[in-house]
C-alpha positions in Angstrom: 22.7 -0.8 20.4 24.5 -3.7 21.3 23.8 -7.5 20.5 22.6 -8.8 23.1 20.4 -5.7 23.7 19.0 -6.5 19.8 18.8 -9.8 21.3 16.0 -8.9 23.7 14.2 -6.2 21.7 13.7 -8.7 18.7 12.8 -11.5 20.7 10.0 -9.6 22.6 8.2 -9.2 19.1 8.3 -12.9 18.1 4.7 -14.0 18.5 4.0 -10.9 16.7 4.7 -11.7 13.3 7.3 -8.5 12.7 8.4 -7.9 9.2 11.9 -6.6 8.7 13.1 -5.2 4.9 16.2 -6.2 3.9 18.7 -3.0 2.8 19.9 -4.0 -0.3 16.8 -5.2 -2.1 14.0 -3.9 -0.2 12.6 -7.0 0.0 10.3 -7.7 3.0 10.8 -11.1 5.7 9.0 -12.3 8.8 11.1 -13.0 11.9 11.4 -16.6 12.2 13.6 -17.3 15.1 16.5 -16.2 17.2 19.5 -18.2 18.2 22.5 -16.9 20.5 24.9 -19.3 19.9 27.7 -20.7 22.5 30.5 -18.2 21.1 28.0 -15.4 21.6 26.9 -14.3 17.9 23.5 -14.5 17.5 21.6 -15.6 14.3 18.1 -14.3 13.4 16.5 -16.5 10.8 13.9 -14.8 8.1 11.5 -15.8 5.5 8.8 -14.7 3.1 7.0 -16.5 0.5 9.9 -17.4 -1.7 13.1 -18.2 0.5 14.4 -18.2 4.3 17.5 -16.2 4.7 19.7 -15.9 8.2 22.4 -13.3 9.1 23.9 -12.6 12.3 22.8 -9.4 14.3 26.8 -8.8 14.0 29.2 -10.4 13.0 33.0 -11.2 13.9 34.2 -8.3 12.2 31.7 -6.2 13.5 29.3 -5.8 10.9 26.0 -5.3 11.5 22.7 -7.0 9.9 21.9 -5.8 6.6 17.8 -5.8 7.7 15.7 -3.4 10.0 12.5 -4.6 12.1 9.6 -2.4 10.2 7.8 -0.6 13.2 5.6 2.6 14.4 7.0 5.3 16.0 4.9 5.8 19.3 4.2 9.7 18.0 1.5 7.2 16.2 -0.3 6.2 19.0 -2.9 9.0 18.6 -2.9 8.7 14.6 -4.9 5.8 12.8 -2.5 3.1 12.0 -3.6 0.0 10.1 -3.6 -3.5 12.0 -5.1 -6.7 10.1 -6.6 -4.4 7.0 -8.3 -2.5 9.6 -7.9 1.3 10.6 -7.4 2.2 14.6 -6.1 4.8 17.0 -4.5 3.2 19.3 -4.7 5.6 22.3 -8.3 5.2 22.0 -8.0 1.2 23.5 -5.7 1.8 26.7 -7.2 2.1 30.5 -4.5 4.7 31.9 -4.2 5.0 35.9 -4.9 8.7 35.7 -5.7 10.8 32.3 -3.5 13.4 33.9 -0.3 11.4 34.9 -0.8 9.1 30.9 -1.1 12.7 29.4 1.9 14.6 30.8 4.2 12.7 29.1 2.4 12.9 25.3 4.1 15.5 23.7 7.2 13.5 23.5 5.7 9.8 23.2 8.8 8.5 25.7 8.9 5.8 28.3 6.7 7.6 30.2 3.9 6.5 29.0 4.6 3.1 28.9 5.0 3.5 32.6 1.4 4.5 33.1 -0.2 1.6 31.2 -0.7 -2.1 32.0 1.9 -4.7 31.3 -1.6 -6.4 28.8 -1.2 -2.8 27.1 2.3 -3.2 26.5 2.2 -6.3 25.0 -0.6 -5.3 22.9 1.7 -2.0 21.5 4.0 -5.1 20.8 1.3 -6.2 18.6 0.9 -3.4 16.8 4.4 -3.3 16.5 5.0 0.1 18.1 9.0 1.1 19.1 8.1 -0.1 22.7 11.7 0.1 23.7 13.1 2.9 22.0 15.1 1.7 18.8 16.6 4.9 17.7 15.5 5.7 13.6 18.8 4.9 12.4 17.8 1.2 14.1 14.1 0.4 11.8 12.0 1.7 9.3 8.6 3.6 10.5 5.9 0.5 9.1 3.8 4.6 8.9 6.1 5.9 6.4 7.1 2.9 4.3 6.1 3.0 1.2 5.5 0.3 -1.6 7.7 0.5 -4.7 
């Protein structure tokens, strides 16, 4: 993906408090803020208890941000997931337009279901920081699999 679509997936989680991990040390940040600048490069700012820390989502050279937003995969949605110390399925809280038409498209946990639930339901998977748009793996860490070292 692209900057600028980075740009617009990150920015969508910002009132959501979404923790990135940093590939080097493993250390864990919160999404602070976004800036595109004027010559196109855009910073994302970071911080956690101890320090903030900025990189840009790629750099002149191409390079690309050493840290990775830490999300659920939406093959989660019918598993229990954790959210504020607090064990849910999310599947279980969504109105669907028609069980049939929100069903048909389970087995593979694509866009299709995100087209058969309200835009409140959306934001809410935004939330629960669920890969709403379709980061491939390479792109994040599954928050399902990550385990503390």
């Amino acid at each position: 993906m692209n900057k600028d679509e980075l740009l617009k997936i990150y920015s969508a989680y910002l009132p959501y408090d979404l923790l990135f991990i940093e590939g080097v040390t493993n250390a864990i940040y919160r999404l602070k803020t976004i800036n595109k600048r004027t010559d196109g490069f855009v910073r994302v700012e970071f911080s956690n208890s101890k320090i903030a820390i900025s990189d840009f989502i790629e750099d002149e050279d191409g390079n690309k941000m050493n840290f990775k937003p830490i999300i659920y995969d939406l093959s989660y949605l019918t598993k229990e997931i954790e959210y504020k110390g607090k064990m849910i399925i999310p599947m279980n809280h969504f109105i669907f337009k028609s069980t049939q038409e929100a069903f048909e498209g389970l087995p593979e946990f694509n866009e299709h279901l995100v087209n058969y639930i309200k835009y409140d339901d959306v934001k809410q998977l935004l939330e629960w920081h669920f890969n709403v748009f379709g980061l491939p793996e390479s792109e994040y860490i599954n928050k399902a699999t990550l385990t503390n070292k």
